[in-house]
C-alpha positions as CSV (number, residue, x, y, z in Angstrom):
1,X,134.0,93.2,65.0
2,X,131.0,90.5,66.5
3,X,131.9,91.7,69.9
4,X,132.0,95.4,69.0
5,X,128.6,95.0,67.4
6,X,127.0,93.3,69.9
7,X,128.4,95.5,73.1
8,X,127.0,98.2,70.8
9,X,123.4,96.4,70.5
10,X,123.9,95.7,74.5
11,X,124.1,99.1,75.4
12,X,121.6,100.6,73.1
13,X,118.9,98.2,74.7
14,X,120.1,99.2,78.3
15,X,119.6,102.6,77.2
16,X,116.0,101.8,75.5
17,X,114.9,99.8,78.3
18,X,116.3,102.8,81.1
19,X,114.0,105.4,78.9
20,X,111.2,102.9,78.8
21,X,110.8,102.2,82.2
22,X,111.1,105.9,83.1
23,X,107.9,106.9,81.0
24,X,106.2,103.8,81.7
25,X,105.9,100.8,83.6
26,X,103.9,97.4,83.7
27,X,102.1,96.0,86.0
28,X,99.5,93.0,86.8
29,X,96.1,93.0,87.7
30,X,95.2,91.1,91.2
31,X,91.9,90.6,91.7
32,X,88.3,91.3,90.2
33,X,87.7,94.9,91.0
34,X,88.4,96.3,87.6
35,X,85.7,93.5,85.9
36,X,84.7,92.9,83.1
37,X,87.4,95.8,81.7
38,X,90.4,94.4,83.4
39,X,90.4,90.7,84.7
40,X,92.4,88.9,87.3
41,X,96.3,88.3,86.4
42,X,96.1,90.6,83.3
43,X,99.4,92.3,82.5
44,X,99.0,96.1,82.3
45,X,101.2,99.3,80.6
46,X,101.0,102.3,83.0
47,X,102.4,105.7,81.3
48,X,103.8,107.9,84.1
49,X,103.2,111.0,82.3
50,X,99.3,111.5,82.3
51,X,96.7,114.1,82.1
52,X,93.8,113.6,84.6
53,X,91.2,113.0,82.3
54,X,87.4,111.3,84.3
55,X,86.5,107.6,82.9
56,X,90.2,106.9,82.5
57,X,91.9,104.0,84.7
58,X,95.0,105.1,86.9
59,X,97.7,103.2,88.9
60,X,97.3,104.4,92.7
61,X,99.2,104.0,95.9
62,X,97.1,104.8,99.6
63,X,99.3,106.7,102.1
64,X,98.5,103.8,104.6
65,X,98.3,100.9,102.4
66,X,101.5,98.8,100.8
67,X,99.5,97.7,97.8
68,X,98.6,99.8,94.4
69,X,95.5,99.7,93.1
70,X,93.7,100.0,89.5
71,X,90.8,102.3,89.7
72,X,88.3,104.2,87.1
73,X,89.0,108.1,87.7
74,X,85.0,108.9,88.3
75,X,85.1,112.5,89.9
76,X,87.8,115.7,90.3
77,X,86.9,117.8,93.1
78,X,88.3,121.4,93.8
79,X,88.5,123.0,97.2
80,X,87.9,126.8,98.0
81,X,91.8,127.0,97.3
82,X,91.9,125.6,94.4
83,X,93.4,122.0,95.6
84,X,92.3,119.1,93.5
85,X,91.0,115.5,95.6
86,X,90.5,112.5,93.3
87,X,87.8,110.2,93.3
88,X,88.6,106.3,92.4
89,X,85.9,103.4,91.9
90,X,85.9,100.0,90.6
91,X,84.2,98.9,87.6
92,X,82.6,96.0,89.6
93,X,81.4,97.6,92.6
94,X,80.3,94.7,94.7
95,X,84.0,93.3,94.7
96,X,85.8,96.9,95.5
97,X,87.6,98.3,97.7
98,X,87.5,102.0,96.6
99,X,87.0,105.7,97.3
100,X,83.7,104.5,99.0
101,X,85.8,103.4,101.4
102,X,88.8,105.6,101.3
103,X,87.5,108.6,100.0
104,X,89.0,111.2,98.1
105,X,92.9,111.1,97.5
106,X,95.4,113.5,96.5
107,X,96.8,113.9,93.2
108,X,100.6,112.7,94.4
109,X,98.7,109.5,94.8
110,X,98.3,108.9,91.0
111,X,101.1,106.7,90.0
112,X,100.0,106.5,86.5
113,X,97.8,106.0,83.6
114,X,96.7,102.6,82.3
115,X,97.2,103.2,78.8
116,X,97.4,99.2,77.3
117,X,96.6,96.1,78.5
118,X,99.3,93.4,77.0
């Protein structure tokens, strides 16, 4: 009965843990672009689902870069067409590397939302 019980447990958290990690995931911060809101080695909860909202922090990925990035959402830009470009900045500006640099990115490059730091 034990075993039964605890095969049942096993499974329910597989199946907890598969849901969880396809709504969200966790990540940590390297480096000091996101100071004083986010500092260096902080573990992070990134919700997949997200609504672009400005002054929100987001989980991005660069089409030539291997790393993801933590950025402040700080402008949405529309073209004549109606296509939506993305502009990202750290909260300490002297110590990132951001849409200064990059520029504008698309949406496809928003992995998530930073919803919790743990």
């Amino acid at each position: 009965m034990f075993a039964y019980l605890f095969t049942i447990g096993t499974v329910c958290a597989i199946i907890s843990l598969t849901v969880f990690f396809r709504k969200y995931a966790v990540g940590i911060v390297k480096g000091r672009s996101m100071l004083p809101y986010l500092k260096n080695n902080r573990p992070i909860l990134v919700q997949k689902k997200f609504v672009l909202n400005v002054n929100d922090v987001y989980l991005i990925k660069l089409d030539n870069e291997e790393r993801y990035f933590v950025k402040r959402l700080t402008d949405i830009s529309y073209s004549p067409f109606g296509k939506m470009s993305l502009y990202f900045t750290g909260d300490n500006t002297d110590e990132s590397y951001d849409s200064r640099e990059f520029g504008y990115i698309r949406t496809q490059n928003v992995l998530g939302k930073v919803i919790k730091i743990i």
